[in-house]
Short mmCIF file of the C-alpha atoms (twelve columns), coordinates in Angstrom:
data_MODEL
# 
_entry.id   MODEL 
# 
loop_
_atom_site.group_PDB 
_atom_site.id 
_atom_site.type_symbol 
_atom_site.label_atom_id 
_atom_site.label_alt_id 
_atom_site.label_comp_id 
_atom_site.label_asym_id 
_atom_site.label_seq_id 
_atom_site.Cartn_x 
_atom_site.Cartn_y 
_atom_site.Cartn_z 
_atom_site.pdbx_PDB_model_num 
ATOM 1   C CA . UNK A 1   28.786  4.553   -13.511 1 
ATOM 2   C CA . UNK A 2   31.210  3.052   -16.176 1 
ATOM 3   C CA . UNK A 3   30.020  0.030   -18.523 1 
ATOM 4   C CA . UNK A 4   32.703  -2.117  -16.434 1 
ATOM 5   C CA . UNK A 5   30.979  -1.045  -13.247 1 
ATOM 6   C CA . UNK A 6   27.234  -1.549  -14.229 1 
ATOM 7   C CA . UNK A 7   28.715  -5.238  -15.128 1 
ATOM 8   C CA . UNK A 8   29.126  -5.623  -11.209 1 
ATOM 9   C CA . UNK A 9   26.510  -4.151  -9.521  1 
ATOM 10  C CA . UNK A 10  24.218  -6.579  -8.163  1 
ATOM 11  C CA . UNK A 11  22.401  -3.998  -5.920  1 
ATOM 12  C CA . UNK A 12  18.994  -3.200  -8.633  1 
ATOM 13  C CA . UNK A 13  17.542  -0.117  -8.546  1 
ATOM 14  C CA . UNK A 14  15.039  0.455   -6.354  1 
ATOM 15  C CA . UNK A 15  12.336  2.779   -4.255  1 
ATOM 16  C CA . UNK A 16  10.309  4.593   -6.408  1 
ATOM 17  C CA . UNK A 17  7.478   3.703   -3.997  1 
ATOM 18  C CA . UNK A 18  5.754   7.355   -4.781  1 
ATOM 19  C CA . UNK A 19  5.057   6.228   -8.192  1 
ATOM 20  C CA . UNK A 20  3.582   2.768   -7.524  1 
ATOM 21  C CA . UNK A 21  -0.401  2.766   -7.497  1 
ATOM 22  C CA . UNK A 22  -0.593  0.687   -4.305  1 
ATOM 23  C CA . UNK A 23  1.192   3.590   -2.286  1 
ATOM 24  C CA . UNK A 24  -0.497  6.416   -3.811  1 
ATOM 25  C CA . UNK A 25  -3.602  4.725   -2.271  1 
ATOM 26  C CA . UNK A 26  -2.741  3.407   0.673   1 
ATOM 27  C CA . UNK A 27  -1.552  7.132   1.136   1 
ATOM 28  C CA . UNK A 28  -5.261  8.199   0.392   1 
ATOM 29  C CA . UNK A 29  -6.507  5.998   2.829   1 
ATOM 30  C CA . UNK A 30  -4.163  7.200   5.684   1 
ATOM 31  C CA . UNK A 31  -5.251  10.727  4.823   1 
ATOM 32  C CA . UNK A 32  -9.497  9.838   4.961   1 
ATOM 33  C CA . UNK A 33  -8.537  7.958   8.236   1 
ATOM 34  C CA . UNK A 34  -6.755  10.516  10.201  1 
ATOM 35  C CA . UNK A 35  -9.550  12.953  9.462   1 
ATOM 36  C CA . UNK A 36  -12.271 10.171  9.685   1 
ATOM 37  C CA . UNK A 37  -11.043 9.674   13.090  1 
ATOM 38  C CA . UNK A 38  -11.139 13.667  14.141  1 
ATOM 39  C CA . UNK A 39  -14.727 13.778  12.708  1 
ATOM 40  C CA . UNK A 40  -16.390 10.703  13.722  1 
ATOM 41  C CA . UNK A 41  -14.866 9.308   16.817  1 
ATOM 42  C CA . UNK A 42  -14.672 10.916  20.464  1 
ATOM 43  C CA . UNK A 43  -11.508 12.569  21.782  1 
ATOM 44  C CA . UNK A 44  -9.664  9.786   24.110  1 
ATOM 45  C CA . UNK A 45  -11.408 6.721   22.204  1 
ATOM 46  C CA . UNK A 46  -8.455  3.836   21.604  1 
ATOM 47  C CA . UNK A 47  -9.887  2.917   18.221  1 
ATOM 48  C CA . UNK A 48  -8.609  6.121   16.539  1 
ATOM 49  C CA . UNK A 49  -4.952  5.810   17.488  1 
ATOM 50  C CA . UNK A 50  -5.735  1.516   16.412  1 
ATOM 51  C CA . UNK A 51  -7.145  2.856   13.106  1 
ATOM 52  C CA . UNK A 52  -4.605  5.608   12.657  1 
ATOM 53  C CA . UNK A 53  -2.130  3.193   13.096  1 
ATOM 54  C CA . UNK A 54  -3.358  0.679   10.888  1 
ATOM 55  C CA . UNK A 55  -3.415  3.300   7.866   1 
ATOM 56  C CA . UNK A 56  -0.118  4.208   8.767   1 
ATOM 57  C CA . UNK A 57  1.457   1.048   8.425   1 
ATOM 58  C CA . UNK A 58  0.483   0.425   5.446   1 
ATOM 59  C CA . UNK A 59  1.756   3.460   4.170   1 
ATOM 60  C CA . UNK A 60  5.061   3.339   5.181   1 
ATOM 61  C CA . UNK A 61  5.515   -0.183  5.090   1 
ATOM 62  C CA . UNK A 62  4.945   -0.332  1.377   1 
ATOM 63  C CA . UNK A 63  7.891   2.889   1.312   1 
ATOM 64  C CA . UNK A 64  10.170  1.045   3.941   1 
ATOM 65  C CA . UNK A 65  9.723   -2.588  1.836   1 
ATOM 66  C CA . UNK A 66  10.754  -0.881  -1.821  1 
ATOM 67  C CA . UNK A 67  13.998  0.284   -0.034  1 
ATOM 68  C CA . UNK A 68  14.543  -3.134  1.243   1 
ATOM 69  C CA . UNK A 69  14.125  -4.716  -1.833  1 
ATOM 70  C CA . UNK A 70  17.533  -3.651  -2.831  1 
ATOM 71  C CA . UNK A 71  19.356  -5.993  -0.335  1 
ATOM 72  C CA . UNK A 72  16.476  -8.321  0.606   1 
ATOM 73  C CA . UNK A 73  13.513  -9.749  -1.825  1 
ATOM 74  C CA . UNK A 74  12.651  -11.817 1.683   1 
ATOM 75  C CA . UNK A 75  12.151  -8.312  3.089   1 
ATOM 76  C CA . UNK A 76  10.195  -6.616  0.883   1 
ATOM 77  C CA . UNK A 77  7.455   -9.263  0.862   1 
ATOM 78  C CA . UNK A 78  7.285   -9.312  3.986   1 
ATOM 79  C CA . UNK A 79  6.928   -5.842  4.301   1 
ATOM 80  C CA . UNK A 80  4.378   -5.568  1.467   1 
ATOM 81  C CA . UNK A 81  2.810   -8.414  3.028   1 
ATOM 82  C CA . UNK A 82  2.739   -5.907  6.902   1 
ATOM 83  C CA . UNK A 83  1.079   -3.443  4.558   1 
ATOM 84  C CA . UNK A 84  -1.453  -5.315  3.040   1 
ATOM 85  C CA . UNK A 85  -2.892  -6.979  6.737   1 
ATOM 86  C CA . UNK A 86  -2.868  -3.711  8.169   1 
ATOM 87  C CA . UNK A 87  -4.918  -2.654  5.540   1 
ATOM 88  C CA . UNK A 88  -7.098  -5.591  6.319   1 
ATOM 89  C CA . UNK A 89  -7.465  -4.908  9.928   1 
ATOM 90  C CA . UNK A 90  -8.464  -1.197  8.931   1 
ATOM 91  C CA . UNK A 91  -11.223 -2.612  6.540   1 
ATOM 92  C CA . UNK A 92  -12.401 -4.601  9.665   1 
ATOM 93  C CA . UNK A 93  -12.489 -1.439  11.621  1 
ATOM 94  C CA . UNK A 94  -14.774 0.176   9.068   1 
ATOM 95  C CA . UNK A 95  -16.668 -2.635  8.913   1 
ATOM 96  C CA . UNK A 96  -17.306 -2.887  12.546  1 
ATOM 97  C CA . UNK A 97  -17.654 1.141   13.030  1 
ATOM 98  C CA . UNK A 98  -20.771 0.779   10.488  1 
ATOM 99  C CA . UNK A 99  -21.758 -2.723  11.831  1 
ATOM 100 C CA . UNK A 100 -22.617 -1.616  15.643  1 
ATOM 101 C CA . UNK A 101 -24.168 1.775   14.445  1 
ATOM 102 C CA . UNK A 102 -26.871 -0.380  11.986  1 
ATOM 103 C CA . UNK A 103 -25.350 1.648   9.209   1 
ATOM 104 C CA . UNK A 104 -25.427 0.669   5.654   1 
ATOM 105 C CA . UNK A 105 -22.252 -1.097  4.101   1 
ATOM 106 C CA . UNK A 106 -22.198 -0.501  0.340   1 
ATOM 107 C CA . UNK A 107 -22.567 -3.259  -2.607  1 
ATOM 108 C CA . UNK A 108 -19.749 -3.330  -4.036  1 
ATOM 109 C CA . UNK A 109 -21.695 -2.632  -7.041  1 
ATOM 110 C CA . UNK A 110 -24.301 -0.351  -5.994  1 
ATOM 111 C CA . UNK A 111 -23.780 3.422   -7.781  1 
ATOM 112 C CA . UNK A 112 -22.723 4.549   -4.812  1 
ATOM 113 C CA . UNK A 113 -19.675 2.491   -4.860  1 
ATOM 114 C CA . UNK A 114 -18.824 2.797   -8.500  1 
ATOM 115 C CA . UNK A 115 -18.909 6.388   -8.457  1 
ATOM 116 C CA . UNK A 116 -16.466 6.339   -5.454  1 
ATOM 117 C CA . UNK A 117 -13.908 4.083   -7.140  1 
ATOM 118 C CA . UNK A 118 -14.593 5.505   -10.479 1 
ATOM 119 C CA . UNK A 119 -12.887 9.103   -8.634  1 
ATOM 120 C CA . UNK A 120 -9.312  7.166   -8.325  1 
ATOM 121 C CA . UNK A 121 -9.025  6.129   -11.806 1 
ATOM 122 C CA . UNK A 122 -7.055  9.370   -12.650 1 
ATOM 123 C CA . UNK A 123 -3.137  8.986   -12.254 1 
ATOM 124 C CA . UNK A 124 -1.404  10.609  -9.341  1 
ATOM 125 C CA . UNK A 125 -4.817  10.645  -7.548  1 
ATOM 126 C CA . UNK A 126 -4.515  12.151  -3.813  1 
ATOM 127 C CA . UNK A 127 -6.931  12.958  -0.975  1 
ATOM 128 C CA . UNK A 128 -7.900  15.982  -2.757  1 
ATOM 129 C CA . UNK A 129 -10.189 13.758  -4.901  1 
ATOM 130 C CA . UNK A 130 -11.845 12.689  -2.327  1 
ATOM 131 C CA . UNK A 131 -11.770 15.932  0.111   1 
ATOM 132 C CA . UNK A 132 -15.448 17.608  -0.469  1 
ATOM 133 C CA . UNK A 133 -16.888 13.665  -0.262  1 
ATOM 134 C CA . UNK A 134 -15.061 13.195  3.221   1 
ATOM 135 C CA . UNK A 135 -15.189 16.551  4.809   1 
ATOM 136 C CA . UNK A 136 -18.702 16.903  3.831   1 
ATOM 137 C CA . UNK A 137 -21.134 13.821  4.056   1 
ATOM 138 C CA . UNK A 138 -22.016 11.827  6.791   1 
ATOM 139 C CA . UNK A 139 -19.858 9.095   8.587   1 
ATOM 140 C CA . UNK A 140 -21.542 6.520   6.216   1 
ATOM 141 C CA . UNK A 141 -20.815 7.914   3.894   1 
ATOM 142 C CA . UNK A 142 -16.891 8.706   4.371   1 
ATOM 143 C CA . UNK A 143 -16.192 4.813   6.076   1 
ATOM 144 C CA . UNK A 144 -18.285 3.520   2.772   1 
ATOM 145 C CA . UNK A 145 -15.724 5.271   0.575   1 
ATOM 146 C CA . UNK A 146 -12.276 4.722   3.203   1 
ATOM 147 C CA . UNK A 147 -14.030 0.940   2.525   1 
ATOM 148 C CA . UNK A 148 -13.798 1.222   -1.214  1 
ATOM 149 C CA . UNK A 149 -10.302 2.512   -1.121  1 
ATOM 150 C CA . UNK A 150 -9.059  0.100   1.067   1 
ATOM 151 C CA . UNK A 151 -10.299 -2.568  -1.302  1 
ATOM 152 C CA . UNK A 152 -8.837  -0.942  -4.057  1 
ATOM 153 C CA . UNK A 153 -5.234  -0.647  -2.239  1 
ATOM 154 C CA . UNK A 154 -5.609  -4.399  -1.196  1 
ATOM 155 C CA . UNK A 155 -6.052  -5.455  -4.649  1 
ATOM 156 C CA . UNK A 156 -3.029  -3.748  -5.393  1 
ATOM 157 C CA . UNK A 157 -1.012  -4.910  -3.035  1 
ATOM 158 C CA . UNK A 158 -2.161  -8.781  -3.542  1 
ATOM 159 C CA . UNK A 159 -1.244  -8.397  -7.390  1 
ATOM 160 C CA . UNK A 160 2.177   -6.629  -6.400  1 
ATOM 161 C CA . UNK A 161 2.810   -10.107 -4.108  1 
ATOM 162 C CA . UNK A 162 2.151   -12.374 -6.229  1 
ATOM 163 C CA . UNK A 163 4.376   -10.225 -8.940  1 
ATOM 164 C CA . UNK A 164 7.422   -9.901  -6.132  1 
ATOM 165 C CA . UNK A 165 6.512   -14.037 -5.937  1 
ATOM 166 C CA . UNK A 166 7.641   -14.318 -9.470  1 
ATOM 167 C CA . UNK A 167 9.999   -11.802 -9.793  1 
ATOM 168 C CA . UNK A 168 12.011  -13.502 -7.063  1 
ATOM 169 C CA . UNK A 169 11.513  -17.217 -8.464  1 
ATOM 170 C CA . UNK A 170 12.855  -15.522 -11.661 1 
ATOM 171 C CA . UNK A 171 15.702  -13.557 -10.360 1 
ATOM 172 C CA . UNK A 172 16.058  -15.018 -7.287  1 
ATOM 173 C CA . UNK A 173 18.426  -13.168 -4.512  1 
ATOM 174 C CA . UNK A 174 21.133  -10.723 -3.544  1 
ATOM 175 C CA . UNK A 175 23.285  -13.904 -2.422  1 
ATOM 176 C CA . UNK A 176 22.701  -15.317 -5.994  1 
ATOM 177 C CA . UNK A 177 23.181  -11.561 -7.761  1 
ATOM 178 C CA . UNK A 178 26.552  -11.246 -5.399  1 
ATOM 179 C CA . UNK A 179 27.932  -15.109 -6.442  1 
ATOM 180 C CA . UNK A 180 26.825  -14.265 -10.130 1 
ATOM 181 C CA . UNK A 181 28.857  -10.684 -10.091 1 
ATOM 182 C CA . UNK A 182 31.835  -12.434 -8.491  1 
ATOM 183 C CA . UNK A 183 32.016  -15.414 -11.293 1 
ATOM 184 C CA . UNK A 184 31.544  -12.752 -13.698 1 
ATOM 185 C CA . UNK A 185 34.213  -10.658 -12.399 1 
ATOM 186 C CA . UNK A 186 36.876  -13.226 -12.363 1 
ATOM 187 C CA . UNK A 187 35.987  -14.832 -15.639 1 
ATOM 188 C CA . UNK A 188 36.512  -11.030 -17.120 1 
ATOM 189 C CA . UNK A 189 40.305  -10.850 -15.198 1 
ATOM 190 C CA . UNK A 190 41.190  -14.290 -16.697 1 
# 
């Protein structure tokens, strides 16, 4: 891309969705959930494709909004937005699951809980942190830690919001980046 062309372009970069923190652990969270649901619920129950489901979306829709953000800011909040209260209705899920079985729900500062957020601290963490945890303890265990996670991934996404928020009172638009690239093209030919 020439000088003269990079002048024009009002489409911003954009995806890149591997590399933001909020996808790497929603990601995560789809992972523990798909095998949560294989090793803790029965064969035919609805609540595993609801759960699975639930993980899912806010996986992809976190992907599917960061390549919408390059026509549509409107889009990609509300897709970020998707992710983050799908998230929420998996958290419920967990919450429930441990509820009707008079299992224990974590502080969220007992050691238990710090010790389970303190193993996504690296960069680039994937299931594989978690894999002997979740493949290896007890259902309380493994929903106490998909719980954690999920808390973690909503943060993220409720600080990426309110950053899109601002970015788009800031930059505002493609209709406002197409106007401004046409004004600027015509003041260059005169």
């Amino acid at each position: 891309m020439t000088a003269e062309s990079e002048n024009h372009s009002f489409i911003p970069a954009h995806g890149g969705y591997r590399e933001l923190l909020s996808y790497q652990k929603a990601e995560i969270v789809y992972d523990l959930t798909f095998r949560f649901c294989q090793r803790f619920l029965k064969k035919g129950d609805r609540t595993i494709d609801q759960m699975v489901q639930a993980a899912r979306s806010g996986k992809q829709n976190i992907a599917e909004g960061t390549h919408a953000s390059s026509t549509s800011k409107e889009m990609e909040l509300k897709l970020v937005n998707v992710a983050r209260s799908s998230l929420e209705e998996l958290l419920l899920d967990y919450q429930d699951y441990l509820r009707v079985r008079d299992l224990r729900i974590w502080d969220k500062n007992s050691k238990e809980a710090r010790y389970a957020r303190q193993l996504g601290n690296k960069p680039h963490t994937t299931y594989e942190s978690y894999r002997e945890f979740c493949e290896t303890r007890p259902a309380e265990v493994v929903a106490n830690i998909a719980l954690c996670l999920i808390h973690q991934t909503n943060y993220l996404l409720d600080q990426q919001i309110r950053r899109l928020e601002k970015d788009f009172v800031k930059q505002g638009g493609l209709r406002e980046r197409m106007t401004k690239a046409r004004l600027n093209y015509r003041n260059q030919q005169a």
